[in-house]
ZAMARGU-4260 file (C-alpha; in steps of 0.2 Angstrom, whole numbers, plus 5000, padded with zeros to 4 digits):
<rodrens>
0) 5462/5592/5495 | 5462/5599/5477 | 5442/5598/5470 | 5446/5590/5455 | 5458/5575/5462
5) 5444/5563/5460 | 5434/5570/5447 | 5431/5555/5432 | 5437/5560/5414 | 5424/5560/5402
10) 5428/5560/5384 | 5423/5576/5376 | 5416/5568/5360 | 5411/5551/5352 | 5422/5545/5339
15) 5411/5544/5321 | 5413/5526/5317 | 5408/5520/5334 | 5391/5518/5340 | 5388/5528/5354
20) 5380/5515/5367 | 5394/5501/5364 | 5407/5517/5366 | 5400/5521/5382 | 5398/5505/5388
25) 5414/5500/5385 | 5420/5515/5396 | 5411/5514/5410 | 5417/5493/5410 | 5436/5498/5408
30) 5437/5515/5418 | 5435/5514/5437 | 5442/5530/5443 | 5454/5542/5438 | 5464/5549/5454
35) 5475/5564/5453 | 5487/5567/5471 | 5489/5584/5475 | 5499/5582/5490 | 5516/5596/5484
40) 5535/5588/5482 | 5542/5581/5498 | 5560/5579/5502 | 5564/5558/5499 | 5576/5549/5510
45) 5580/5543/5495 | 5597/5546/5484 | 5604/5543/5467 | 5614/5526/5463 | 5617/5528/5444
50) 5613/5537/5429 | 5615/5531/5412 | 5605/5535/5395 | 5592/5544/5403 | 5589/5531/5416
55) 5592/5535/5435 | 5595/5522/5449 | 5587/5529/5465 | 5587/5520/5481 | 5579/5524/5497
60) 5578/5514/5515 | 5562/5518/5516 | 5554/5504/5507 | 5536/5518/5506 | 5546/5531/5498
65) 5546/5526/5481 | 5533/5519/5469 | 5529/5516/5451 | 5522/5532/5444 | 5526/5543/5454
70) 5536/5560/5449 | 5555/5564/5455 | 5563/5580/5455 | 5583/5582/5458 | 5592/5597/5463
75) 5607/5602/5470 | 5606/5613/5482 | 5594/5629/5474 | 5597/5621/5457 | 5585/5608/5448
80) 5593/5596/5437 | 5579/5587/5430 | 5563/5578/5434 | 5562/5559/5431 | 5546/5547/5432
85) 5546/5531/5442 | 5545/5516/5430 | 5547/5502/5440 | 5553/5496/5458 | 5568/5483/5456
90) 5567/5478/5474 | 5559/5484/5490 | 5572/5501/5490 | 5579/5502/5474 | 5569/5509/5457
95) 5571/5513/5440 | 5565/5531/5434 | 5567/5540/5415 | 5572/5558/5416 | 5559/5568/5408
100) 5567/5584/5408 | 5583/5589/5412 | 5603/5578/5414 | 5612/5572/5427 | 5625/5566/5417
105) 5637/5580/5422 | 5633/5577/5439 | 5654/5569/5446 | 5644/5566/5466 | 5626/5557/5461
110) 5623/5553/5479 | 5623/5572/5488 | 5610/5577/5475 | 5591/5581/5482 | 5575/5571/5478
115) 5559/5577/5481 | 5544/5566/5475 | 5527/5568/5471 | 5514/5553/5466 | 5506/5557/5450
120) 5490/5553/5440 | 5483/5536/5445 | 5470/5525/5432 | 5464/5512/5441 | 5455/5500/5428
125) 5442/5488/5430 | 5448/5478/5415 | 5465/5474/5404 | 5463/5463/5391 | 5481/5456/5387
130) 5488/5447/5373 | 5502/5435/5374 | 5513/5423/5365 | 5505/5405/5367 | 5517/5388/5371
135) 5517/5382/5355 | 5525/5399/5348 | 5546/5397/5347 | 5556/5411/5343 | 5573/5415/5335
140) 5580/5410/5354 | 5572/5399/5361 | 5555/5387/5364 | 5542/5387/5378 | 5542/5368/5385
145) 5528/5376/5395 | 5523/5391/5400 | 5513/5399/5415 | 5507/5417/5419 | 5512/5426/5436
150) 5497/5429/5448 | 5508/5443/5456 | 5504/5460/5445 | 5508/5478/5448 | 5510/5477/5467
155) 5492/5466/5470 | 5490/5447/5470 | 5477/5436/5459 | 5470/5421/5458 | 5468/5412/5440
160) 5452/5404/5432 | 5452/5395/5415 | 5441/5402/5403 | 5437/5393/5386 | 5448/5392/5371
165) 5464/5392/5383 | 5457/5408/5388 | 5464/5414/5407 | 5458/5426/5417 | 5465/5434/5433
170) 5455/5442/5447 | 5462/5452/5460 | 5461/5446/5476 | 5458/5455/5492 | 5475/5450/5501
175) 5480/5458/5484 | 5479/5476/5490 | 5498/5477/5495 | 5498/5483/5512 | 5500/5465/5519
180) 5516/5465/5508 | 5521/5480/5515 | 5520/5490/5500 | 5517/5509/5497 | 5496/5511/5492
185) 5501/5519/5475 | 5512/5503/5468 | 5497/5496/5470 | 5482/5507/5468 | 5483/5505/5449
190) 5481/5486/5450 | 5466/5482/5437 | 5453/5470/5446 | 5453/5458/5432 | 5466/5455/5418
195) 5459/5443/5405 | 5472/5433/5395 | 5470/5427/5377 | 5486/5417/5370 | 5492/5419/5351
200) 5499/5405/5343 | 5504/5416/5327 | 5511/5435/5330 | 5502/5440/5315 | 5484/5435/5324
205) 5491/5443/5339 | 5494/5460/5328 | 5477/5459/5322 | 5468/5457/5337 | 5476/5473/5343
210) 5473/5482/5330 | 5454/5479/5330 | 5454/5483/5349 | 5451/5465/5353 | 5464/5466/5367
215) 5472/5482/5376 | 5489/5474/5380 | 5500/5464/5369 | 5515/5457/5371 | 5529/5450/5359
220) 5546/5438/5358 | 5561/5447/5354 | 5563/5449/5334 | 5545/5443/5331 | 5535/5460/5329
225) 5533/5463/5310 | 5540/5480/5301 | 5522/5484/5298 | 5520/5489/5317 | 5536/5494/5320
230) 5532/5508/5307 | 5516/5513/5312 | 5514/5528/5318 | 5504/5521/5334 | 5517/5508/5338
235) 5531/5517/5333 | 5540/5520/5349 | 5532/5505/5358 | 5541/5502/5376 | 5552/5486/5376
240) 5551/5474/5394 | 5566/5468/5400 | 5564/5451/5404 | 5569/5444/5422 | 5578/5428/5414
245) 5586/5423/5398 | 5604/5428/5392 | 5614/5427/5375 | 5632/5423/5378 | 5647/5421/5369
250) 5657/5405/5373 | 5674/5408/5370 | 5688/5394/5365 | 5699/5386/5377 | 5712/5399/5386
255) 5704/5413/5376 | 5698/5428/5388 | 5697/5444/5375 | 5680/5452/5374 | 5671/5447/5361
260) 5667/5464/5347 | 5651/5472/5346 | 5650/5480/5328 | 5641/5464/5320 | 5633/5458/5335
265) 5623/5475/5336 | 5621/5474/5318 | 5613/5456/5321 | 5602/5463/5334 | 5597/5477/5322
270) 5592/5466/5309 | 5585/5451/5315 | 5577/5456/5332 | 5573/5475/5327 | 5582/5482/5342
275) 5573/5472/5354 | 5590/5465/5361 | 5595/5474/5376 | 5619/5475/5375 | 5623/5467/5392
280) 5633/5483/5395 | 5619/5493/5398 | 5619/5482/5413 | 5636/5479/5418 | 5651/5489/5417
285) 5664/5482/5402 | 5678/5473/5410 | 5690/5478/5397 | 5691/5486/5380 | 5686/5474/5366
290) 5693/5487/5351 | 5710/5478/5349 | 5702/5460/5350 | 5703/5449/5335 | 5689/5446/5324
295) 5677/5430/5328 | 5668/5422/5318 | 5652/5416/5327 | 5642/5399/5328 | 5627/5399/5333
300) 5622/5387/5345 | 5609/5373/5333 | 5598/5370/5345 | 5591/5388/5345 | 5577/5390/5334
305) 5586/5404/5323 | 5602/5395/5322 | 5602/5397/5303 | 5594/5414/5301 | 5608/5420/5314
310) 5623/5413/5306 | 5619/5419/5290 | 5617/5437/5296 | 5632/5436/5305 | 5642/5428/5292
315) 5638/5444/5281 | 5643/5458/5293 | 5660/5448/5299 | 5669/5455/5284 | 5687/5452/5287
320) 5693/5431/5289 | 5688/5429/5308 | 5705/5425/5317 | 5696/5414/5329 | 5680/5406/5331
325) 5665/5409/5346 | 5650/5399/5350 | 5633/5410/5354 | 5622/5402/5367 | 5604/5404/5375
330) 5605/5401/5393 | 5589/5404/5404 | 5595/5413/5417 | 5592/5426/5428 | 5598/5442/5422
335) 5599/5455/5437 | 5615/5460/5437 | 5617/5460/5455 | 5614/5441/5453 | 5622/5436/5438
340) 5638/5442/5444 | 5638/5427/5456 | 5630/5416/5447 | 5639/5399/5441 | 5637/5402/5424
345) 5648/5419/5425 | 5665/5410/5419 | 5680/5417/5412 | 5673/5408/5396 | 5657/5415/5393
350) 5653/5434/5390 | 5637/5438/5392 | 5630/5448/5376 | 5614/5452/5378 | 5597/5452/5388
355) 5581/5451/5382 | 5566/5463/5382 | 5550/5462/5371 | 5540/5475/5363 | 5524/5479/5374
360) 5512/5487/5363 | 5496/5495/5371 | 5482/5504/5365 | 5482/5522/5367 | 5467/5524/5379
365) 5479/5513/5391 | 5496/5523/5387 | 5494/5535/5403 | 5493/5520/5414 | 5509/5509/5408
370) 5522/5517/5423 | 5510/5516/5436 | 5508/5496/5430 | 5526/5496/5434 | 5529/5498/5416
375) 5533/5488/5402 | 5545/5476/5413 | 5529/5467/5422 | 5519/5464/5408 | 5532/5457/5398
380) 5537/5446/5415 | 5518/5441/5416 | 5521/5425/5406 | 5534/5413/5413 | 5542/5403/5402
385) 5550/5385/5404 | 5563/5383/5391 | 5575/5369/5385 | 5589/5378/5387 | 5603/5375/5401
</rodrens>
């Protein structure tokens, strides 16, 4: 075993503007241990599905081999392709990974190539404060009728006590330890013992509250992070959870089946949801080209809060007089593609458009720990949402 696997991390120096005693309090409440396995790559009964943007699909029978967190090497034959960290599990044999280093994307026979895998750093927390959206906040698409927050996290199970002020906070429980679920030790190693959940009624009090350290974790709506902390240097490039339910589609007209054009749809997304909006064809295959489709001119569903706001975006980046006329629609539903393609809503008359994902913003002492949380997906899945919509 290496010496230094379990060796805890000390910070080096004091930061000036804290006190000393409160900074190394709130260490030693957060930081439990800090774990680093050294066991070399092994070969994976595992092989590659899909590539696509960066992102590889791997799937393995073993339902051990992979785990959030964990570092992936691929090869063929002699030759290494890339390296790839383990974001998050979508089921029990099939995850998601970002390549780090390296492309696949010349790569014609993704399922003869070699994966070896190697478990990397693991922080397991004492604490996570987490931030998120209250009932009472709506958002361009749609309004919580009420809401709820998973006691399933990062591979461990937890039971919930209210604390004041609407407070919640979420102890792990010892059935929680993932090996009665069958699940691989490091998908659930990470698991903090207690998350503690303080709900925002405004984004702006949310923003501040991270800001000041007041919570370690926050999560937003689609469209409703402001510029300010988009910009900043520290939330810059802030991960984005794709949401397990909630769809925008288009509802075509009567005996109309053309794909519906993207150009001011994504500039829609740009502007009024700051990218947060994840094109449905990042999840599905396009059935057929959209170029030589006439131009729509989109309605907005009323109902949705942003009706107007959308409408009027849309109406400014249409251009040329629409040749025919579409209806855009929230519908919470699930959005795994492997289910959506069955699903009843799926009818020649509605295209999906896009799904959801919000900005997960966590403080940079917690960076490190985001994939093996199973990444910015779970966190943004924590807090279930009962809308209006169909």
């Amino acid at each position: 075993m290496c010496p230094k696997c379990f060796a805890p991390r000390v910070p080096t120096h004091t930061p000036r503007t804290a006190c000393p005693a409160r900074f190394g309090a709130v260490v030693l409440a957060v930081l439990v241990w800090v774990g680093v396995a050294c066991a070399e790559p092994r070969e994976l009964p595992a092989r590659v599905v899909w590539n696509r943007d960066g992102m590889v699909y791997v799937a393995s029978p073993d339902t051990n081999a992979l785990a959030a967190g964990m570092t992936l090497e691929f090869s063929r034959g002699r030759r290494r392709l890339g390296t790839a960290t383990v974001l998050r599990k979508l089921d029990a044999r099939v995850a998601v990974a970002r390549l780090e280093s390296g492309s696949l994307d010349r790569e014609k026979r993704l399922d003869k190539l070699r994966v070896r895998g190697e478990v990397g750093v693991v922080l397991r927390l004492a604490k996570v404060r987490l931030g998120l959206p209250g009932r009472d906040r709506s958002n361009l698409l749609f309004r919580c009728s009420r809401t709820s927050v998973s006691t399933r996290f990062a591979g461990a199970d937890y039971s919930a006590d209210s604390l004041r002020g609407g407070a919640l906070r979420l102890v792990r429980t010892p059935a929680g330890s993932g090996a009665a679920a069958g699940l691989s030790p490091p998908e659930s190693a990470a698991a903090p013992d207690t998350l503690e959940v303080q709900f925002f009624s405004e984004a702006a009090d949310q923003e501040i509250a991270l800001e000041r350290g007041e919570v370690d974790v926050a999560v937003f709506w689609p469209g409703e992070l402001s510029p300010r902390m988009r910009a900043e240097s520290r939330w810059r490039d802030a991960p984005r959870g794709l949401r397990a339910r909630g769809v925008l589609v288009a509802v075509l007209p009567p005996r109309d089946t053309l794909r519906v054009r993207e150009e001011a749809l994504a500039a829609m997304n740009r502007e009024a949801f700051g990218g947060d909006l994840l094109a449905w064809r990042e999840l599905e295959s396009p059935t057929g080209a959209a170029d030589d489709a006439p131009r729509a001119r989109f309605e907005t569903d009323p109902t949705l809060p942003g009706a107007k706001l959308i409408d009027r975006l849309l109406e400014r980046v249409v251009g040329d007089p629409p040749a025919r006329t579409v209806r855009l629609a929230y519908l919470d539903v699930a959005v795994a593609a492997g289910d959506a393609l069955g699903a009843t809503w799926r009818t020649r008359s509605v295209q999906p458009l896009f799904a959801l994902r919000c900005p997960v913003l966590v403080s940079p002492a917690l960076s490190r720990t985001l994939a093996g949380l199973g990444g910015a997906d779970a966190f943004a899945n924590l807090l279930r949402c009962e809308s209006s919509a169909p």
